[in-house]
N, C-alpha and C positions, 0 to 999 in steps of 0.2 A: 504494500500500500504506500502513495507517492507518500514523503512524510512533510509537504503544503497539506495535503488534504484535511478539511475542517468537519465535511459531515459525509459518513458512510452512509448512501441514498436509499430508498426504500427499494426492497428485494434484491439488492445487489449480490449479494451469494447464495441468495434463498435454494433451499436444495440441492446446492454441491458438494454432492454426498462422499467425493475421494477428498474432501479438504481434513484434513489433520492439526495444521496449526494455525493461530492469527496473531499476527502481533499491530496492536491497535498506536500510532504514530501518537506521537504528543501533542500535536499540533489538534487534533476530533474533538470536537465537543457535542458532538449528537450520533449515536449508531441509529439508524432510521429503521422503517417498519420493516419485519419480515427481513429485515437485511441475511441473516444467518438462518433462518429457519429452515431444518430441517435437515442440518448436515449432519448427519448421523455420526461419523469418523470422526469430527472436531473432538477432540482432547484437552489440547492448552489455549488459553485467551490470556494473552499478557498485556499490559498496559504500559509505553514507554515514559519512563520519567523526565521532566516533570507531566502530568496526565495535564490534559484541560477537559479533561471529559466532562458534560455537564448534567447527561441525561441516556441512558440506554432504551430506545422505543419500544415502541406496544410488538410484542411478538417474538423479537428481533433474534430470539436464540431458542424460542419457543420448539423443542422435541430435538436437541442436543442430545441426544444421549449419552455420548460416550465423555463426554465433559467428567469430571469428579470434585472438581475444586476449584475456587475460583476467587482471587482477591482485587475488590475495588479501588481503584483510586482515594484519596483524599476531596477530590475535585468534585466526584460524584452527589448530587442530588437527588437526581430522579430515578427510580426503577418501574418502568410503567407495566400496564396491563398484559398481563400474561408472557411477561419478557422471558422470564426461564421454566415454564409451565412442561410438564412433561420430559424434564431434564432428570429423566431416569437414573441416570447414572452417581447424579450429583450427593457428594457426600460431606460438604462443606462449604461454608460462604464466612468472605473475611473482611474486613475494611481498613486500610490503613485509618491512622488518626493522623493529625484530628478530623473526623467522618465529617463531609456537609451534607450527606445524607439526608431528605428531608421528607418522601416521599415512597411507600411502598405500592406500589398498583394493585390493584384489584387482579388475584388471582393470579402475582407476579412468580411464586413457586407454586403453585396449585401444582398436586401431583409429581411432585419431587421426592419418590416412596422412600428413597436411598439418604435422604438427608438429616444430616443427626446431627451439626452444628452451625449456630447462626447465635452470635453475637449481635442484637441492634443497637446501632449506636444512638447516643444521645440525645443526638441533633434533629433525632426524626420526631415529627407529629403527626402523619399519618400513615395508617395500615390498613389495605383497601379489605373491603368484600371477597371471601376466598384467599387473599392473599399465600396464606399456607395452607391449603385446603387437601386432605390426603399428605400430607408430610408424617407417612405412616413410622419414622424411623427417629423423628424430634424428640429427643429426652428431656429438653430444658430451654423455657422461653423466657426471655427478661422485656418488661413492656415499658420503655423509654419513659422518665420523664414528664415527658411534653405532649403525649399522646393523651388526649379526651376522651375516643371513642372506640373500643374496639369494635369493627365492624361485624357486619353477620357473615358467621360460616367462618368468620377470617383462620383460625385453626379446628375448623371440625375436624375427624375423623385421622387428629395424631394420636394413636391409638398408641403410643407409647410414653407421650407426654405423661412426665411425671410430676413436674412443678414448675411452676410460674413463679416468676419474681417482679415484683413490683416495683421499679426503680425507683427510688425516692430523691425528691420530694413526689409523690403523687401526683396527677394533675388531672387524673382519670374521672369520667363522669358517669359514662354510660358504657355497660357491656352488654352489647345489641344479642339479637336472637340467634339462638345455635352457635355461639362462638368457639365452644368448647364443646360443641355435639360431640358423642363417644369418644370422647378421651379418655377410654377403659382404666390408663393405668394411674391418673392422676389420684393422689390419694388425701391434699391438703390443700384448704382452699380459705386464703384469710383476705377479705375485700378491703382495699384500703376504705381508709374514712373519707374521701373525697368522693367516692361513687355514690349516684343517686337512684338509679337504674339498672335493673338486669332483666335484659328480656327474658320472652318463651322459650325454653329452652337450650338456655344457654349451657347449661351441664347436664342435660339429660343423656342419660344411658352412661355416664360414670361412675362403673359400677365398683370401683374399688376406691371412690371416694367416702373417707371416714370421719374426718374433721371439717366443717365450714365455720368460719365467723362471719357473720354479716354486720357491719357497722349501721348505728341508727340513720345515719345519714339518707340509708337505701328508703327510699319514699314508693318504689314503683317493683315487683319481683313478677 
């Protein structure tokens, strides 16, 4: 990739299923839609220092398979819709610091079965809808700071999830519908004092949950 270029365009590798490596120039601040999707063979994705990456688009590496690991830039903000969805393979996510992280999309690892760690960093305030959705192999989620809401579905069906961690100071308001659908192996559940809301089923079918506190604050369950 020439290292002027600023934004990898929409579907520019889409399905180049012999590609193996990518090494993304310093110079990119936007991977565009569907740009990577579908290269099965992709492995490694490196980022050249210093990144100016600013944003990785909706799709853009969406059924990677063969990917396992993978560390962000500093630069990075955005992770949008469905960017590493179906990234089978993947068995870790990392961020340098200090993360500008800001933005998880809606359903940005959905179906990431192989994936068992993920650090969020601080800087982030949102986490879409599905965003972990089937991350059947997450043992341990930490929920930023600055995060208000956790979305619906956003970690259904991590059926290995075993604890959350609330990052303090809290900022959390609301924990929308099915958040935590069968999270089977979760067993301890203490809601900061800042939530006011948990939806319909937000922890139903966790069935090895033992301990809840609900702080008075929760006005709506």
């Amino acid at each position: 990739i020439p290292p002027s270029l600023k934004v990898i365009e929409d579907h520019l590798f889409n399905f180049c299923e012999s590609l193996e490596r990518i090494s993304i120039p310093s110079s990119v601040t936007t991977i565009g839609y569907l740009s990577f999707s579908g290269c099965s063979k992709l492995k490694t994705i490196s980022f050249e220092s210093p990144s100016s990456l600013i944003s990785v688009g909706n799709c853009s590496f969406n059924k990677c398979c063969s990917i396992t690991e993978i560390t962000f830039p500093s630069s990075l903000t955005s992770i949008e819709f469905i960017a590493f969805s179906e990234c089978l393979g993947l068995t870790q996510v990392a961020f340098e610091e200090p993360s500008s992280l800001v933005s998880i999309g809606p359903s940005a690892f959905e179906k990431c079965r192989k994936l068992e760690k993920i650090h969020i960093p601080p800087s982030v305030i949102f986490i879409g809808k599905k965003a972990f959705d089937e991350c059947r192999s997450l043992k341990n989620i930490n929920i930023p700071p600055l995060i208000k809401v956790i979305n619906e579905s956003a970690f259904q069906y991590c059926y290995s999830l075993s604890k959350i961690i609330f990052d303090n100071p809290p900022s959390l308001v609301s924990i929308n519908k099915c958040a935590f659908l069968y999270c089977m192996t979760l067993r301890k559940l203490i809601v900061p004092s800042s939530v006011q809301s948990i939806g319909d089923e937000s922890f139903q079918n966790c069935f090895s949950l033992k301990k809840v506190e609900i702080p008075d604050s929760v006005t709506s369950v």
